[in-house]
C-alpha positions in Angstrom: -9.1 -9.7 -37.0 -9.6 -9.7 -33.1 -8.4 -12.7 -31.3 -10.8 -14.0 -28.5 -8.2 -12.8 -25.9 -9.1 -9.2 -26.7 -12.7 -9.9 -25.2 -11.3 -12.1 -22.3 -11.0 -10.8 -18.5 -8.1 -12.3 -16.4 -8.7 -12.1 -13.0 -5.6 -13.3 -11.5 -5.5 -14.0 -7.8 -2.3 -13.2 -5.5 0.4 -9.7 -6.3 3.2 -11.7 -5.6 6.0 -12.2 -7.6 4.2 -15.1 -9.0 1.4 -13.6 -9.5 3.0 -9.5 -10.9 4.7 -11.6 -13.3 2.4 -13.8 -14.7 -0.2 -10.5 -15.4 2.9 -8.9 -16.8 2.9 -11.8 -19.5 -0.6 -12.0 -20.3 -1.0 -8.3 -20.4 1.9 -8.6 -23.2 0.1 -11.3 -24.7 -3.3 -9.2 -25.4 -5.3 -10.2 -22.9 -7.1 -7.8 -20.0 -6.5 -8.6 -16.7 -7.3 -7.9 -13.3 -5.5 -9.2 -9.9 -7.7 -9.7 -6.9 -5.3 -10.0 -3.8 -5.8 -9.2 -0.1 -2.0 -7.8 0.3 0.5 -6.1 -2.2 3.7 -4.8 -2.2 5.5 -4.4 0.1 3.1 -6.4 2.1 3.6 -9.6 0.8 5.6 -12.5 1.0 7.8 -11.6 -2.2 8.6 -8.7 -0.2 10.6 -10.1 2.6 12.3 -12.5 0.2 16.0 -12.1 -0.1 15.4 -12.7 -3.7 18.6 -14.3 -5.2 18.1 -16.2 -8.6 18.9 -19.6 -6.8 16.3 -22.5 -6.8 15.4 -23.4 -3.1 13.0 -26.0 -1.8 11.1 -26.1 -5.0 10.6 -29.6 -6.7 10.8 -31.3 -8.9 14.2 -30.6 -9.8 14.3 -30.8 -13.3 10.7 -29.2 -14.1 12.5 -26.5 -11.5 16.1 -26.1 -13.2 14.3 -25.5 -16.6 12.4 -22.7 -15.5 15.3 -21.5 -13.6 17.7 -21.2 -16.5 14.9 -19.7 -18.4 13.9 -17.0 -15.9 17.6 -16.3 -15.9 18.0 -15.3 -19.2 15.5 -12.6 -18.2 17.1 -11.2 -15.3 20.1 -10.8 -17.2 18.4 -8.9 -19.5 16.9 -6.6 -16.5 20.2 -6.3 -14.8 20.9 -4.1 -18.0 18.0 -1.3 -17.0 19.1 -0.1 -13.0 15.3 1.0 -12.1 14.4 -2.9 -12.2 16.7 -3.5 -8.6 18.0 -6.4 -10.8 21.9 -6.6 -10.8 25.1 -9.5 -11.8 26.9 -9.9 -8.5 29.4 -12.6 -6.8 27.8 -15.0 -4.4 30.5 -16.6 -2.5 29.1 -19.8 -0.9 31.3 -21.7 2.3 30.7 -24.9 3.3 31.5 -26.3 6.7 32.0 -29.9 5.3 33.5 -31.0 1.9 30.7 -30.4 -0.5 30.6 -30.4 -4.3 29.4 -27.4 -6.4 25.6 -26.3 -6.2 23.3 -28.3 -8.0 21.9 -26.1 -10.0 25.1 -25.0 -11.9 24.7 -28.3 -13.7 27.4 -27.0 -16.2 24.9 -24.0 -16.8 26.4 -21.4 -14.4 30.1 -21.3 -14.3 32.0 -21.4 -11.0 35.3 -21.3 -9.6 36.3 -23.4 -7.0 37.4 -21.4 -3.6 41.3 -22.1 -3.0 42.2 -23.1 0.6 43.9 -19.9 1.7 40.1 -18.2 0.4 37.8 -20.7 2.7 39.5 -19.7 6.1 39.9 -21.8 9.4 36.4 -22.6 9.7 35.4 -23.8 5.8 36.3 -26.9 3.8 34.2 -25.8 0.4 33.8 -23.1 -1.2 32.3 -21.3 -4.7 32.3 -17.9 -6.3 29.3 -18.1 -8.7 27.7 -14.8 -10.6 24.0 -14.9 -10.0 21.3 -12.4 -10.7 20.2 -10.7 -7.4 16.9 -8.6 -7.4 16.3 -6.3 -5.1 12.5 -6.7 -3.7 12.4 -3.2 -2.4 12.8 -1.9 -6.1 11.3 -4.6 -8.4 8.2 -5.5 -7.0 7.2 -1.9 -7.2 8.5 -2.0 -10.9 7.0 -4.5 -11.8 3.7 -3.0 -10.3 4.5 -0.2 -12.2 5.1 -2.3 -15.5 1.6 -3.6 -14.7 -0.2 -0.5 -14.7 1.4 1.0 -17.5 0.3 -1.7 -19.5 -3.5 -1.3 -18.6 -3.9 -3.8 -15.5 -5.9 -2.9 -12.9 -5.5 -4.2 -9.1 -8.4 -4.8 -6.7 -8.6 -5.5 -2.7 -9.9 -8.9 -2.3 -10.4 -11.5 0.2 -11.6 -14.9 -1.2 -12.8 -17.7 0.6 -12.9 -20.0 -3.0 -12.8 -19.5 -6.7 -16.6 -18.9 -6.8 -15.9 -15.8 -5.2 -14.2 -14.3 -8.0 -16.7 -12.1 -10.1 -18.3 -14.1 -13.2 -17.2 -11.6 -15.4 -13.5 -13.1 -15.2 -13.9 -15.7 -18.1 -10.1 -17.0 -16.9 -8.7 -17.1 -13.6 -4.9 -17.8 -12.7 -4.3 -19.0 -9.3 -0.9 -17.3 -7.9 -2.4 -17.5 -4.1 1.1 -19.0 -3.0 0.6 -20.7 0.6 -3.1 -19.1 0.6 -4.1 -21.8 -1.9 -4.4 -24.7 0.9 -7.8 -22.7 1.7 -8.4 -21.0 -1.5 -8.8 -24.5 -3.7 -8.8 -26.8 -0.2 -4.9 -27.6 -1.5 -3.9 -29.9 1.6 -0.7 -30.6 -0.6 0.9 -26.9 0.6 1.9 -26.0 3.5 4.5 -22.6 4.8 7.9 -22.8 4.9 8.2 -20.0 7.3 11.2 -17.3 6.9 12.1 -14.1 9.4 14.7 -11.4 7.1 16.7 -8.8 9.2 17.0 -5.5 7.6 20.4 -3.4 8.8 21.9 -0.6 7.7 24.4 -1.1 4.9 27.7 -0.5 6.8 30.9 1.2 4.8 33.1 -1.0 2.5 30.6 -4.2 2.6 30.5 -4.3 -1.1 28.4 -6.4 -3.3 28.9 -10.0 -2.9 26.4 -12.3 -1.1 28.0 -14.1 1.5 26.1 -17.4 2.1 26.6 -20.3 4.7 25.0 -23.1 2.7 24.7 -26.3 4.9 23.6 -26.4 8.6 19.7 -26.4 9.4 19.1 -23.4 7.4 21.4 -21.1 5.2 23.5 -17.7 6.7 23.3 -15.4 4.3 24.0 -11.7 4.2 22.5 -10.1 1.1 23.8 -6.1 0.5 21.2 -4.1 -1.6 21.6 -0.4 -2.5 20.6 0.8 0.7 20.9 -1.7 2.9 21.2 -5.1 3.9 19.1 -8.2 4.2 20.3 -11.1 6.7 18.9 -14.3 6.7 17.6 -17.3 6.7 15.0 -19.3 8.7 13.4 -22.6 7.3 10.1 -23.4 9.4 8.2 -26.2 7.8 4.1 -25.9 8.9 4.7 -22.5 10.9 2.0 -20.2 10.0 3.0 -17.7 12.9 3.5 -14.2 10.9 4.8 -12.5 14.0 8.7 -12.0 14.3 10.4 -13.1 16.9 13.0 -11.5 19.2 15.3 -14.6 19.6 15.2 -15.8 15.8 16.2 -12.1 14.7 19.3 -12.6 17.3 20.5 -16.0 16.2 20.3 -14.7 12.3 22.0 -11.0 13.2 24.6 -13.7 15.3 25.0 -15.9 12.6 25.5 -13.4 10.2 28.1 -11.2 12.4 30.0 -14.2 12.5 30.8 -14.4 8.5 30.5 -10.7 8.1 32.5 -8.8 11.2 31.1 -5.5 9.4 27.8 -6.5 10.5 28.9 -6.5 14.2 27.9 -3.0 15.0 24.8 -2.9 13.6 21.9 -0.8 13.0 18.6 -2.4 12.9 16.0 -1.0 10.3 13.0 -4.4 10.1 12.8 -7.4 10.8 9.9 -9.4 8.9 8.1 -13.1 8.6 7.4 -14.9 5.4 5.6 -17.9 4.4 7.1 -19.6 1.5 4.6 -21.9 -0.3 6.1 -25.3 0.0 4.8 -28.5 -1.9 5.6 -31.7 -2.8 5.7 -30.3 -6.7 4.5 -26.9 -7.7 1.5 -27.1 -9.2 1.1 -25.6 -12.8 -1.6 -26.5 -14.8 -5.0 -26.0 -16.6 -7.5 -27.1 -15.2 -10.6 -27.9 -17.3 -13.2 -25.5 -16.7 -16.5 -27.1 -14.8 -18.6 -24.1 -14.4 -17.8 -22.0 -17.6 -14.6 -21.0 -17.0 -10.8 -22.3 -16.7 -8.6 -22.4 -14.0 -4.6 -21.8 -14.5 -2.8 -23.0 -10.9 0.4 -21.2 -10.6 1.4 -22.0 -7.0 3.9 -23.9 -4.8 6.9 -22.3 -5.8 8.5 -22.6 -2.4 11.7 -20.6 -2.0 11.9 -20.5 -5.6 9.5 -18.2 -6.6 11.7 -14.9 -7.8 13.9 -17.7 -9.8 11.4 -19.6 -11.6 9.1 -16.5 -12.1 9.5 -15.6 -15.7 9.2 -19.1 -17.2 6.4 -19.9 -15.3 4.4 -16.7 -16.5 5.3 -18.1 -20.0 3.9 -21.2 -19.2 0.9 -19.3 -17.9 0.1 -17.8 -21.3 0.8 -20.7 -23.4 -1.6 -22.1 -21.1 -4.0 -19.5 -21.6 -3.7 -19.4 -25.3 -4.8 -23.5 -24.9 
C-alpha cells in the first residue's frame, strides 16, 4: 500500500548544507522533492564555511549539543567513504588565557590536555581533540550528487514569500538561512558575517587544524586536500558580501603568526559569508493556513555543517507528523 508521501511534493527552499541535507533525508524517506534556491554550490554560504564539526554561535546549547553529537555519528560514518571530503583529524586548540576544555566535549569527545612544553611562550591552554572536518569543496558537490541520484530535482528561484512557491508543493521546508528575515519577515535573524582566505597548501603542513580560540574572533588555519582555508571573522548585522583587502590581511597575519608555513603564501580566494544568527534556531512545524505546512529549518548560525544531519531527521519526523 502507497503511503501519502509517495503523492507529496517537497519543495524545499535554500541548497545549503541545511537545506542538501534535509532533501537528502526526505528523499530517503519516500517523499519527492524539489529545492527552489537563488544560489548553489559553490555559491553559497555553506561554501565558504570552514566546516569543522564544532558548534559555534548556535543556541540553545543543549537543543544544539544533541544534534551535534547526533550529526557526529554521521560524519564518522562518511569519514569512512574519501569521495564525501569528510575525514578524523587533530584540532589542536591554544588559548591565550587559562581556559577549561571546549564546551562541547561535555564528556562526549575525548581530549587531552596540551602539556606546558606543547603550548609555547605565547599560550596558557591548550587541547588536542579529534573532530570530523568536511571539506566544502568536495561534500557539497556530493551531496548534490547524492540528491540527484536519488531523484531530486533543483530549480533557480528567487522568492519574495512562501506564496511564491508553486501550489503544487503540498509541503514546503524552509532552509533560507539568513534569507529567511525577508522570506517569512523573520526579524529574529540577522548575519553573522565571515571572510575565508584560500592559500595554497604549502609542503609538510599536515592535517591538524590549528585554532586560536579566544580573542574577538577565532584564528584558525584549516588544511584540505588541496589547499588551505584561513579564518575567521565574526560580523554581527553586516550584510556586506564584498571582501575586503584589510580583513583578508589581518586573517592571512593572524594566521602566519601560529603557522610560520603560511608566511610565504600563495593566495588562491578570498570569500564572504553570512552565517544565519538567531536567538534560537528555529525548527518547527508550522500548521498549515492555506492548504499546506510549513517546516522552518533555519538559524543555524556557525553551526550549520555540525548540527546538519540531526536536524534533517528532525525535518522528516516532522514531515511524517
Amino acid at each position: 500500500m502507497k503511503s501519502a508521501r509517495d503523492n507529496s511534493k517537497v519543495a524545499i527552499i535554500g541548497a545549503g548544507v541545511i537545506g542538501l541535507t534535509s532533501a537528502v533525508c526526505l528523499l530517503e524517506a519516500g517523499w519527492r522533492v524539489t529545492i527552489l534556491a537563488r544560489e548553489r554550490t559553490p555559491n553559497t554560504t555553506s561554501d565558504v564555511a570552514p566546516a569543522l564539526w564544532m558548534p559555534f554561535r548556535a543556541f540553545p546549547v543543549d537543543r544544539v549539543l544533541a544534534w551535534a553529537r547526533a550529526s557526529h555519528a554521521e560524519f564518522s560514518r562518511l569519514a569512512q567513504t574519501p569521495e564525501t571530503g569528510v575525514v578524523m583529524v587533530p584540532l589542536f586548540q591554544y588559548f591565550d588565557q587559562p581556559a577549561p576544555p571546549p564546551w562541547w566535549c561535555d564528556g562526549f569527545i575525548p581530549f587531552t590536555t596540551l602539556e606546558r612544553a606543547e603550548l609555547g611562550k605565547r599560550f596558557q591552554a591548550g587541547y588536542k581533540i579529534e573532530i570530523p572536518l568536511i571539506d566544502s569543496s568536495v561534500y557539497m558537490p556530493y551531496l548534490l550528487d547524492r540528491f540527484a541520484k536519488l531523484g531530486g530535482e533543483i530549480q533557480e528561484a528567487t522568492l519574495r514569500s512562501l506564496a511564491d512557491v508553486p501550489e503544487e508543493f503540498s509541503l514546503i521546508v524552509n532552509c533560507s538561512g539568513v534569507g529567511a528575515r525577508e522570506l517569512v519577515r523573520d526579524e529574529k535573524v540577522f548575519p553573522i558575517r565571515g571572510e575565508a582566505v584560500w592559500v595554497r597548501k604549502p609542503d609538510g603542513i599536515g592535517t591538524a587544524i590549528v585554532e586560536v580560540a579566544d580573542g574577538p574572533a577565532p584564528t584558525y588555519v584549516v588544511p584540505r586536500r588541496d589547499h588551505v582555508l584561513l579564518g575567521s571573522v565574526v560580523q554581527e548585522n553586516d550584510w556586506s558580501r564584498e571582501p575586503r583587502a584589510d580583513i583578508a590581511a589581518d586573517v592571512i597575519q593572524r594566521c602566519a603568526a601560529i603557522q610560520p608555513l603560511l608566511k610565504d603564501f600563495n593566495l588562491l580566494a578570498h570569500k564572504v559569508g553570512l552565517r544565519p544568527g538567531r536567538a534560537e534556531v528555529r525548527l518547527e512545524l508550522e500548521q498549515p493556513t492555506n492548504g499546506r505546512a510549513v517546516i522552518h529549518n533555519y538559524g543555524h548560525g556557525g553551526s550549520g555543517f555540525t548540527t546538519s544531519w540531526a536536524c534533517a531527521d528532525e525535518v522528516v519526523q516532522l514531515a511524517r507528523s
